[in-house]
N, CA and C of each residue as an Amber inpcrd file, in Angstrom:
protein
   249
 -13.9420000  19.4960000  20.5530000 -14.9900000  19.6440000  19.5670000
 -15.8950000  18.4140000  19.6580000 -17.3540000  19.0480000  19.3750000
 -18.2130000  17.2980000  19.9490000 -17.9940000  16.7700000  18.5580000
 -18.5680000  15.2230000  18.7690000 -19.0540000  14.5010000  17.2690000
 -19.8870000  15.2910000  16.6400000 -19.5360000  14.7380000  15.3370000
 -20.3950000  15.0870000  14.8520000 -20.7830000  14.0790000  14.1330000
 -22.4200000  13.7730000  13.3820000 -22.8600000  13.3010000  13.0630000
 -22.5270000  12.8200000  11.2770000 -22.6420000  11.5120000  11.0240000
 -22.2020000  11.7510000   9.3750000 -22.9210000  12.9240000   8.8550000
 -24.2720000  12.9800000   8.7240000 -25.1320000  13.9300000   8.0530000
 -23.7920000  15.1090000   8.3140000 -23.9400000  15.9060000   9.5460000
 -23.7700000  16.9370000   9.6280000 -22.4990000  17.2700000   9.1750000
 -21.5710000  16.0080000   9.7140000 -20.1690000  16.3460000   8.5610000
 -20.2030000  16.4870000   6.9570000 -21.0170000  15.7810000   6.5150000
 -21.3590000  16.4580000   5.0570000 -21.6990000  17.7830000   4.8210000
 -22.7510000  18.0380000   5.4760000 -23.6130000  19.7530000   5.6840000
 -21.9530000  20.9360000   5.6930000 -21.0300000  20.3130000   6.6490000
 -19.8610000  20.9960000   7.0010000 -19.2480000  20.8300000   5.7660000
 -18.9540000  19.8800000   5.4090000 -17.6830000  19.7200000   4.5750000
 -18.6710000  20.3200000   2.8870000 -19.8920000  20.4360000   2.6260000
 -20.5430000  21.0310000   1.5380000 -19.8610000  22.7490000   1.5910000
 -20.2520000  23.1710000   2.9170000 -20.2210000  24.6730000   3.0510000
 -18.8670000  24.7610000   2.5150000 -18.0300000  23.9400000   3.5690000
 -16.5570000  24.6030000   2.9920000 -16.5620000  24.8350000   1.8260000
 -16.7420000  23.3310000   1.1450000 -16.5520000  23.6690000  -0.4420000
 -17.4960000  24.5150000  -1.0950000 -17.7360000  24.8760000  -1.1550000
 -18.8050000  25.8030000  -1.5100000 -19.0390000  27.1440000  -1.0180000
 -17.3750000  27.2720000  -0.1780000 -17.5260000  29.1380000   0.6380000
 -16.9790000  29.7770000  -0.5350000 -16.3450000  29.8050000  -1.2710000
 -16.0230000  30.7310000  -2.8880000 -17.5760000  31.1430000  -3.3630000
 -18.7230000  30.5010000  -3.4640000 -19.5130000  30.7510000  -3.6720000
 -20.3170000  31.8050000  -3.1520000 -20.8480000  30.4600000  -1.8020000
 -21.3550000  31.4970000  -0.1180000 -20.9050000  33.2110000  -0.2410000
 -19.2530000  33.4950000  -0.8400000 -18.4710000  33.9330000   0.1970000
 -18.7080000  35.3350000  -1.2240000 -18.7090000  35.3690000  -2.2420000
 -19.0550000  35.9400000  -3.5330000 -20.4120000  36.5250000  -3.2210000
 -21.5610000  35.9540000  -3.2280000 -23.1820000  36.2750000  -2.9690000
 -22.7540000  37.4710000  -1.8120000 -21.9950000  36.7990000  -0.7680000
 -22.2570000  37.9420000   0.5870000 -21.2190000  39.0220000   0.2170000
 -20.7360000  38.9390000  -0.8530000 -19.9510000  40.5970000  -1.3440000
 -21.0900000  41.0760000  -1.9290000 -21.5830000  40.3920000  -3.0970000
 -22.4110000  40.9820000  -3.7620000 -23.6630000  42.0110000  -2.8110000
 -23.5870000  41.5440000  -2.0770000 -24.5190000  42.2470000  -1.0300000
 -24.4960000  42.9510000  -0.5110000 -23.5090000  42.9670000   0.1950000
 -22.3240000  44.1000000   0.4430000 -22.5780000  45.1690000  -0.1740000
 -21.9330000  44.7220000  -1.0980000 -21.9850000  45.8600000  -2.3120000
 -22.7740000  46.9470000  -2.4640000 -23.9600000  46.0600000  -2.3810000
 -25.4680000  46.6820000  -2.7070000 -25.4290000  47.7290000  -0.9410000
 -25.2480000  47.0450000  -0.2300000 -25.3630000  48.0020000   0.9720000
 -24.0970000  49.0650000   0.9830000 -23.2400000  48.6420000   0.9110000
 -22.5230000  49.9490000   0.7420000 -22.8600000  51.1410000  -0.2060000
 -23.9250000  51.2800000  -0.8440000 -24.1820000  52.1550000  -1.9850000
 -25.1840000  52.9540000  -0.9400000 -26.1720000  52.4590000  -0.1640000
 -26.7110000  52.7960000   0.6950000 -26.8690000  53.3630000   1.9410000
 -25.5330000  52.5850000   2.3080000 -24.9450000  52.3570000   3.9410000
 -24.9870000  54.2590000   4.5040000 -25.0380000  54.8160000   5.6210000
 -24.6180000  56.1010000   5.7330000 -23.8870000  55.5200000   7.2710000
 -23.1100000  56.7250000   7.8920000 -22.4760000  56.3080000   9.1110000
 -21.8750000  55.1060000   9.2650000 -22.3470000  55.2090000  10.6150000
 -22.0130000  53.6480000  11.3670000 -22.1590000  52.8450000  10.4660000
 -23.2540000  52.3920000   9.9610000 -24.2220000  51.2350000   8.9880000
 -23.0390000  51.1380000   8.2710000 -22.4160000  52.1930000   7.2610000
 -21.2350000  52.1110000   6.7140000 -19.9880000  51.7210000   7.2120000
 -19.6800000  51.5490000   8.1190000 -18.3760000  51.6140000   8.6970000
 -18.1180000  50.1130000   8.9420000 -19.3210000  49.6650000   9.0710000
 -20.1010000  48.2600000   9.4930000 -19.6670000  47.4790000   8.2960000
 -20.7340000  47.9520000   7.1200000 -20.4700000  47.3770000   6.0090000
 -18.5590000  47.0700000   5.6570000 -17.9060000  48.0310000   5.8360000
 -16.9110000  47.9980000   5.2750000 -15.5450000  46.7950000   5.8140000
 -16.0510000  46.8780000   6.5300000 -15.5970000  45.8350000   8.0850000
 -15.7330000  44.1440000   7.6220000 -17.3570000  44.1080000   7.6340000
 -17.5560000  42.5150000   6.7440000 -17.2850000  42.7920000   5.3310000
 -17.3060000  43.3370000   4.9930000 -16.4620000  43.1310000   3.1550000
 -15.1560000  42.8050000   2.9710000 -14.3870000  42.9680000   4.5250000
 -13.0660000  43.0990000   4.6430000 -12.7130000  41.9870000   5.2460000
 -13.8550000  41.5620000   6.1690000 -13.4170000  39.9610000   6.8730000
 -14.2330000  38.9090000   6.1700000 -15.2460000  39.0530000   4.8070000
 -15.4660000  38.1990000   3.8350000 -14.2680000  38.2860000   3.0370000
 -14.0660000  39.4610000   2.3010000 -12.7530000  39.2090000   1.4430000
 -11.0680000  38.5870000   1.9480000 -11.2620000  38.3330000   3.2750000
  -9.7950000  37.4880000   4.2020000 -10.3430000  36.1910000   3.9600000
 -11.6100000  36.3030000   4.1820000 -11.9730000  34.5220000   4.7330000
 -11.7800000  33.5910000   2.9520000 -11.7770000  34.5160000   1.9560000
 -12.0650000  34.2070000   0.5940000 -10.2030000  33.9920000  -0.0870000
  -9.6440000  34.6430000   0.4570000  -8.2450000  34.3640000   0.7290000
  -7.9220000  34.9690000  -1.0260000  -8.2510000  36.3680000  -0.9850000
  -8.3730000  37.2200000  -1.9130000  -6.9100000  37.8770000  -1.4300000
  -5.6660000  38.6430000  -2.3010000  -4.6610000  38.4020000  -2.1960000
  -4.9390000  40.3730000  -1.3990000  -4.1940000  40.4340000  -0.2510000
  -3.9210000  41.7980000   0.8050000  -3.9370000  42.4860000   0.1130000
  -3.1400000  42.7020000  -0.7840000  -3.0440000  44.3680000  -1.6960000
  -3.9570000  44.6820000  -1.7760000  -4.8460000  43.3760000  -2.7040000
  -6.0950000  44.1940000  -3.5600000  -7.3000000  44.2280000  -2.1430000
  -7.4350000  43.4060000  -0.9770000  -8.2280000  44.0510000  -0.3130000
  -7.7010000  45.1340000  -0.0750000  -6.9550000  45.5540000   0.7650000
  -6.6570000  46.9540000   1.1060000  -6.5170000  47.9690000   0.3800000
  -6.5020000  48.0800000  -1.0750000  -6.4320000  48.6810000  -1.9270000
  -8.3700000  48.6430000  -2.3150000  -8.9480000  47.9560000  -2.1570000
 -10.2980000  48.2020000  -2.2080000 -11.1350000  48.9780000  -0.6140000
 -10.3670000  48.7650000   0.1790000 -11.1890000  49.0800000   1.4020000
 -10.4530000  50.7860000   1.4440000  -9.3610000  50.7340000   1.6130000
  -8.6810000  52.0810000   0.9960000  -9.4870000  53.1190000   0.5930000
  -9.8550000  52.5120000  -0.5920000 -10.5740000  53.8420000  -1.5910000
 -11.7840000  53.8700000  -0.8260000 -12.6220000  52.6430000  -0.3450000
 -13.9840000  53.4960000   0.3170000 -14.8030000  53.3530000  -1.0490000
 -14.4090000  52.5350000  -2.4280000 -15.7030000  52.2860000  -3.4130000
 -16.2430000  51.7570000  -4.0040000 -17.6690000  51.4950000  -3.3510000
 -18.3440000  50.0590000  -3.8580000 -18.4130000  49.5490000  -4.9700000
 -17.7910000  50.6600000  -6.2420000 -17.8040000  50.3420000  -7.3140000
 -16.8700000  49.4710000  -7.6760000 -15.6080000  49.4290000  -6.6530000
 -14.2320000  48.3440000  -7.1180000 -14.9400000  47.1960000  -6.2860000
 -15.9330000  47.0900000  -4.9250000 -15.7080000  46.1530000  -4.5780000
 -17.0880000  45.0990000  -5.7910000 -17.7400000  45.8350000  -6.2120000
 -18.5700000  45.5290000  -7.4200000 -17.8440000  44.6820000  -7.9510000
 -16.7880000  45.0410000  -8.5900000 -16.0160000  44.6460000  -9.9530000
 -15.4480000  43.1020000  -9.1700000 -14.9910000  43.6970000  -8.5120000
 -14.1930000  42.3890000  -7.7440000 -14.8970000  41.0710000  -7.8110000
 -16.4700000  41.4610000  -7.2050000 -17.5770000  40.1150000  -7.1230000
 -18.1130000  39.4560000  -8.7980000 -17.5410000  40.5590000  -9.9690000
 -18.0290000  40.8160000 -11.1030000 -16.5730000  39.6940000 -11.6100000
 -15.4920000  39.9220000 -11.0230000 -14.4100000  38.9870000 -11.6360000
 -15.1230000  37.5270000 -10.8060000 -15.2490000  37.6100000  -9.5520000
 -15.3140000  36.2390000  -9.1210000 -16.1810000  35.3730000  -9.8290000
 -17.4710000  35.8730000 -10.1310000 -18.7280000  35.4770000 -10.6050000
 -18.2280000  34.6540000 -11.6710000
């Protein structure tokens, strides 16, 4: 891994702290596209909602129990608890 620069280790070490946040907004979005999504576009969507909600270290059941059903309305709620 190269150096990195002080600056940029801050920039890094901000994001981390701050991926609960990051990581909430890009469900919320989600969200909104899955209401929309048709096909592929959908299949797509469902995929990053599923590898945002791992990276967020949201407990297996309840992802799979949200990706399961296929409805944006639980994954709504979910971003509605995080918020």
């Amino acid at each position: 891994m190269p150096d990195y620069s002080p600056y940029q280790q801050k920039i890094i070490k901000r994001y981390y702290e701050n991926y609960g946040d990051i990581g909430a907004q890009r469900l919320a979005e989600l969200a909104t596209d899955l209401y929309l999504a048709e096909g592929k576009k959908l299949a797509a969507a469902w995929k990053r909602a599923e590898d945002t909600m791992r990276k967020m270290k949201i407990p297996e059941n309840r992802i799979n129990f949200i990706i399961d059903s296929k409805d944006p309305a639980l994954l709504a709620k979910l971003v509605k608890e995080l918020g």
